[in-house]
N, CA, C and O atoms as CSV, one atom per row, in Angstrom:
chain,resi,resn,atom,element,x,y,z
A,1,UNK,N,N,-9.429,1.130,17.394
A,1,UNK,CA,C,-8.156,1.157,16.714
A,1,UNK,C,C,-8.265,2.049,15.481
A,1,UNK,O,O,-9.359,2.189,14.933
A,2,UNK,N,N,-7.069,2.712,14.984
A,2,UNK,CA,C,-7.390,3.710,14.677
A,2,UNK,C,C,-6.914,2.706,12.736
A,2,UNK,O,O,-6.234,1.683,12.660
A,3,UNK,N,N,-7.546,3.460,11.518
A,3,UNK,CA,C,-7.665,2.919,10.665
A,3,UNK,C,C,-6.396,3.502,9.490
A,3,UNK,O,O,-6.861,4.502,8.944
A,4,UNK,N,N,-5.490,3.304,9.145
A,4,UNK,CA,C,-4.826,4.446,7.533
A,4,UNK,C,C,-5.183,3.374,6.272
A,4,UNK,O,O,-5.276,2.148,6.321
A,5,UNK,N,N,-5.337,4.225,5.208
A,5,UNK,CA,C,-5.420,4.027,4.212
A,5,UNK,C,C,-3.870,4.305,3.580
A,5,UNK,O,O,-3.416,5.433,3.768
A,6,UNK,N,N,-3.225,3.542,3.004
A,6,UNK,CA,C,-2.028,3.679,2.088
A,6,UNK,C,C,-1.979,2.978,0.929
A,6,UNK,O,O,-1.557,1.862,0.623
A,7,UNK,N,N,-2.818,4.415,-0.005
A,7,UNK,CA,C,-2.609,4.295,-1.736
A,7,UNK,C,C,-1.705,4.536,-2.479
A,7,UNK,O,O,-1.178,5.648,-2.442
A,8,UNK,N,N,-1.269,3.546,-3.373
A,8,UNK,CA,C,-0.344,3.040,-3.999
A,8,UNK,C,C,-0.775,3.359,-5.886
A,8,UNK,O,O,-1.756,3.727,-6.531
A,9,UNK,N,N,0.503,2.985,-6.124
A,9,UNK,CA,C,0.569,3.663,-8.141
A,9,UNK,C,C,1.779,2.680,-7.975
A,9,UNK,O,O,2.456,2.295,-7.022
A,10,UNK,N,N,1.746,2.415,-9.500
A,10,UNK,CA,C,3.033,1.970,-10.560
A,10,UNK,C,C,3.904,3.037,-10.508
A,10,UNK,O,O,3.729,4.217,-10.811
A,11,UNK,N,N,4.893,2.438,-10.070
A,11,UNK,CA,C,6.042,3.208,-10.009
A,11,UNK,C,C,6.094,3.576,-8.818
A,11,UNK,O,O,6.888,4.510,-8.928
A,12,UNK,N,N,5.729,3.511,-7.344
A,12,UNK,CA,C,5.981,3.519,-5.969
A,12,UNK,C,C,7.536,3.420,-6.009
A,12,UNK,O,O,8.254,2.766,-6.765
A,13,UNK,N,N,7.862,4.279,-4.951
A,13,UNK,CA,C,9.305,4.402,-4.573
A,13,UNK,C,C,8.973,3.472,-3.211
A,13,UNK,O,O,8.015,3.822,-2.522
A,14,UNK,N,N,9.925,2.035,-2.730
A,14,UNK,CA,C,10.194,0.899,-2.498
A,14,UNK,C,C,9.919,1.880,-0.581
A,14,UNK,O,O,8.985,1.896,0.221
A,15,UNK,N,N,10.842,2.312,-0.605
A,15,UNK,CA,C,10.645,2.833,1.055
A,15,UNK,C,C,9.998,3.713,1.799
A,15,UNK,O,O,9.778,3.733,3.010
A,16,UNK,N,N,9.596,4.743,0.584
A,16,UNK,CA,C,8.058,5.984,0.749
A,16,UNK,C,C,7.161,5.159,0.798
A,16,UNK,O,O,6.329,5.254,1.700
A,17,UNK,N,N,7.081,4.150,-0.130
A,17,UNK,CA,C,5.602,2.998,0.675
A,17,UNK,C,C,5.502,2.248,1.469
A,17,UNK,O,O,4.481,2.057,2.130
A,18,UNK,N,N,6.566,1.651,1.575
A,18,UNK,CA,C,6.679,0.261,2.468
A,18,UNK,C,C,6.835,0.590,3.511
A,18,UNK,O,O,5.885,0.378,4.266
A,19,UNK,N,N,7.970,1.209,4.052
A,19,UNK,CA,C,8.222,1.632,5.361
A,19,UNK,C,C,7.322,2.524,6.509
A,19,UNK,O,O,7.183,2.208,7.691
A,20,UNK,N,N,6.833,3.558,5.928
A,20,UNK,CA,C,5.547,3.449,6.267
A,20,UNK,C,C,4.543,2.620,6.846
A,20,UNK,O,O,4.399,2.542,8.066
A,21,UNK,N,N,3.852,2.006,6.039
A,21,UNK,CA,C,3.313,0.571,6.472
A,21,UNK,C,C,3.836,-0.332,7.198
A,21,UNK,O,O,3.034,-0.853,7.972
A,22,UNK,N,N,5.094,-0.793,7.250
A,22,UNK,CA,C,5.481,-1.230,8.333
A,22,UNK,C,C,5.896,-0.222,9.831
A,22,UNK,O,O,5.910,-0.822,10.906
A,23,UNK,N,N,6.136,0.909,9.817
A,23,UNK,CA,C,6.012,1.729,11.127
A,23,UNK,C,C,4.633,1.669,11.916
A,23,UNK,O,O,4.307,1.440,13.081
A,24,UNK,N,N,4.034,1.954,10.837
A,24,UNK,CA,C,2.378,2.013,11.646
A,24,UNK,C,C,2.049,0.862,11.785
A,24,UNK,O,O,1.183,0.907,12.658
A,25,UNK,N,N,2.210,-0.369,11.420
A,25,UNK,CA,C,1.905,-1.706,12.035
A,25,UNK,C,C,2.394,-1.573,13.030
A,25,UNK,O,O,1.573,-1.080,13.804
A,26,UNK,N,N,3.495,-1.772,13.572
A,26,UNK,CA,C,4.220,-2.293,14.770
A,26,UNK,C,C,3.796,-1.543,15.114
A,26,UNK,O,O,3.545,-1.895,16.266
A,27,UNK,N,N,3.226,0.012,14.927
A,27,UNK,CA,C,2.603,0.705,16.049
A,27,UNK,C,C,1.694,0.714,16.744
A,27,UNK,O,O,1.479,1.311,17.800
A,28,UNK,N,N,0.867,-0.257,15.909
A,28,UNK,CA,C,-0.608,-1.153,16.492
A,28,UNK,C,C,-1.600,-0.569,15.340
A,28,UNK,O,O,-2.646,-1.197,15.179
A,29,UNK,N,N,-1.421,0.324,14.702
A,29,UNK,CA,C,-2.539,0.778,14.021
A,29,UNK,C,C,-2.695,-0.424,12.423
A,29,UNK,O,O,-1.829,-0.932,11.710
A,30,UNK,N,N,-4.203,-0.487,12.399
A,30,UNK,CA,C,-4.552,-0.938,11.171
A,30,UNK,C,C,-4.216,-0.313,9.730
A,30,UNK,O,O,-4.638,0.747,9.266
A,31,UNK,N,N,-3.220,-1.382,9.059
A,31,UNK,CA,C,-3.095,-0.378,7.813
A,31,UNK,C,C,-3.534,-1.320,6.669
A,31,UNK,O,O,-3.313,-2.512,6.453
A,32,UNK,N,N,-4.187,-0.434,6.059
A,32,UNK,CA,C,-5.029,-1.018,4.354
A,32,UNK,C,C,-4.138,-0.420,3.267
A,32,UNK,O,O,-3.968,0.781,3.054
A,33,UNK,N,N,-3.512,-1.612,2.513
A,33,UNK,CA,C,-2.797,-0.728,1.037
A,33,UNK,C,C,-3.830,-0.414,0.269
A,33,UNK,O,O,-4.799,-1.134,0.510
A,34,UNK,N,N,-3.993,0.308,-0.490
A,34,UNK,CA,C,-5.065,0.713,-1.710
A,34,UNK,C,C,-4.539,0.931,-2.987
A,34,UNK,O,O,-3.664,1.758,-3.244
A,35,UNK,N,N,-5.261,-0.071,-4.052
A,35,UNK,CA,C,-4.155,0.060,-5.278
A,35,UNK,C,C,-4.972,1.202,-5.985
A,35,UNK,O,O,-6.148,1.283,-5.632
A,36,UNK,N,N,-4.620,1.912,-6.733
A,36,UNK,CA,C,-5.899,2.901,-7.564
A,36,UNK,C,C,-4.786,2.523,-8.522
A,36,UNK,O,O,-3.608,2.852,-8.382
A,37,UNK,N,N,-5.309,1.770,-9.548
A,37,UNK,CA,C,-4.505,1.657,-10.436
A,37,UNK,C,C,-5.530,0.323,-11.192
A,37,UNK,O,O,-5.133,-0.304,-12.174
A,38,UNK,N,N,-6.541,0.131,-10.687
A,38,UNK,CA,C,-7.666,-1.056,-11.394
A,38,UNK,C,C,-7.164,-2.165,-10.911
A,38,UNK,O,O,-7.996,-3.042,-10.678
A,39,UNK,N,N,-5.860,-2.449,-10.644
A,39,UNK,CA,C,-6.094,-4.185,-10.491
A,39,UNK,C,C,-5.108,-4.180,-8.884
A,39,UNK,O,O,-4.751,-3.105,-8.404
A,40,UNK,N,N,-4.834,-5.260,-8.337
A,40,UNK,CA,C,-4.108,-5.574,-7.230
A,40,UNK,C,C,-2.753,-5.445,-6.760
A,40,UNK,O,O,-2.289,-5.154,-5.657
A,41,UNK,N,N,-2.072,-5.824,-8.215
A,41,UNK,CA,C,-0.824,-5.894,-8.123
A,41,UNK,C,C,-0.327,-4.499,-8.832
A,41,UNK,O,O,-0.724,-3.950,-9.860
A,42,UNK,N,N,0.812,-4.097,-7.779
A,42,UNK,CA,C,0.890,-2.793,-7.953
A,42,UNK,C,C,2.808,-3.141,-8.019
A,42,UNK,O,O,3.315,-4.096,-7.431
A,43,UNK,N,N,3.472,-2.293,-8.723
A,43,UNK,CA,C,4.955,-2.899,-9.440
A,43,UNK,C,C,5.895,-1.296,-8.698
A,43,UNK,O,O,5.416,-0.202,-8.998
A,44,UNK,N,N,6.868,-1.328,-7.998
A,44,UNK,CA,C,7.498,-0.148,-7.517
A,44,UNK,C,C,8.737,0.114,-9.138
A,44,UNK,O,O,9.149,-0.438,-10.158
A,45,UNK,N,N,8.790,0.901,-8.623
A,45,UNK,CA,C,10.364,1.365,-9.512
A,45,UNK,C,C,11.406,0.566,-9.688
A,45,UNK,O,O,12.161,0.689,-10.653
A,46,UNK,N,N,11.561,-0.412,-8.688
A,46,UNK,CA,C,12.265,-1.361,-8.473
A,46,UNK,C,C,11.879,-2.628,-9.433
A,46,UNK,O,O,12.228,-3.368,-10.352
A,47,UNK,N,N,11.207,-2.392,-8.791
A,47,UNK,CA,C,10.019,-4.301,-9.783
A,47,UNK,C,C,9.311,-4.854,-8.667
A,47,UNK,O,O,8.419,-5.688,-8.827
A,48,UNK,N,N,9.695,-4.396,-7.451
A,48,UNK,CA,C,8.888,-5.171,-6.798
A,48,UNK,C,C,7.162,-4.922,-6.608
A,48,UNK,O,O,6.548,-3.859,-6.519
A,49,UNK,N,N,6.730,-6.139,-6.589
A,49,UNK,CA,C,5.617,-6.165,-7.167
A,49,UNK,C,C,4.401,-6.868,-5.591
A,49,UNK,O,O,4.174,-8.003,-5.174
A,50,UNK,N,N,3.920,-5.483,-5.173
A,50,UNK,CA,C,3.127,-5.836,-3.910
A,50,UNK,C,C,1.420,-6.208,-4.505
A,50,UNK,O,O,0.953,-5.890,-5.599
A,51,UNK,N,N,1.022,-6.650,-3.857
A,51,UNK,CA,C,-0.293,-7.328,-3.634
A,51,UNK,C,C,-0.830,-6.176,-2.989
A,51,UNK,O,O,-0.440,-5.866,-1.864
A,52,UNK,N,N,-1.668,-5.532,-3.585
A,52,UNK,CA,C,-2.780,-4.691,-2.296
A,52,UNK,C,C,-3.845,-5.058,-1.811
A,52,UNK,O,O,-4.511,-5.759,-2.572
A,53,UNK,N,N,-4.439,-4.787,-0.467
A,53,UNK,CA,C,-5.772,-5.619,-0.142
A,53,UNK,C,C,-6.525,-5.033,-0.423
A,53,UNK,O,O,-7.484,-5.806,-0.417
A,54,UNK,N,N,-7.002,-3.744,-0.821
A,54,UNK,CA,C,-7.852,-3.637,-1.690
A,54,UNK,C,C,-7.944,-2.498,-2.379
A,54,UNK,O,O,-7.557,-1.440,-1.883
A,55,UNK,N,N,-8.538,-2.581,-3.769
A,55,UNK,CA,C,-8.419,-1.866,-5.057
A,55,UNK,C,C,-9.264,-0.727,-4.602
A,55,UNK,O,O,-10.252,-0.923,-3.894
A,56,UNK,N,N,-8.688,1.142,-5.219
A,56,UNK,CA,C,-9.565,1.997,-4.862
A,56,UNK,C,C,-11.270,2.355,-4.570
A,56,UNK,O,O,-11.811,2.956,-3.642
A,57,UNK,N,N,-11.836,1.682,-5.828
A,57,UNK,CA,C,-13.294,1.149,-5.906
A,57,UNK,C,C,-14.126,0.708,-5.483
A,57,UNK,O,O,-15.338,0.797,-5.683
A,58,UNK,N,N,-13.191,-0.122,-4.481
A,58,UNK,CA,C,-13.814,-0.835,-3.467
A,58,UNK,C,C,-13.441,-0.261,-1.791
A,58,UNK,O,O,-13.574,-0.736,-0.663
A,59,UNK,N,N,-13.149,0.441,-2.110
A,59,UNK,CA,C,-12.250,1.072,-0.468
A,59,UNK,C,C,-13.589,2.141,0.289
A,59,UNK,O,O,-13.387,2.721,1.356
């Protein structure tokens, strides 16, 4: 199965990230958010505020 990485910042625009990630799920492929931003919680333009599974550093 094939692997993407989708790294994330403060200030993410809500559907350039998300939607994404949800296309390639349902497509079967494994997707990893990546925060590069030091900590987990990563805040869009909006406010919404995603959880990433794991921080750049560790990727």
């Amino acid at each position: 199965m094939a692997k993407v990485y989708q790294f994330m910042a403060d200030g993410f625009e809500d559907i350039e990230a998300l939607a994404p990630v949800d296309i390639l799920r349902r497509g079967g492929l494994e997707v990893v958010t990546v925060s590069i931003m030091g900590h987990e919680l990563v805040t869009s333009t909006n406010g919404v505020c995603i959880k990433a599974d794991v921080l750049f550093e560790n990727a």
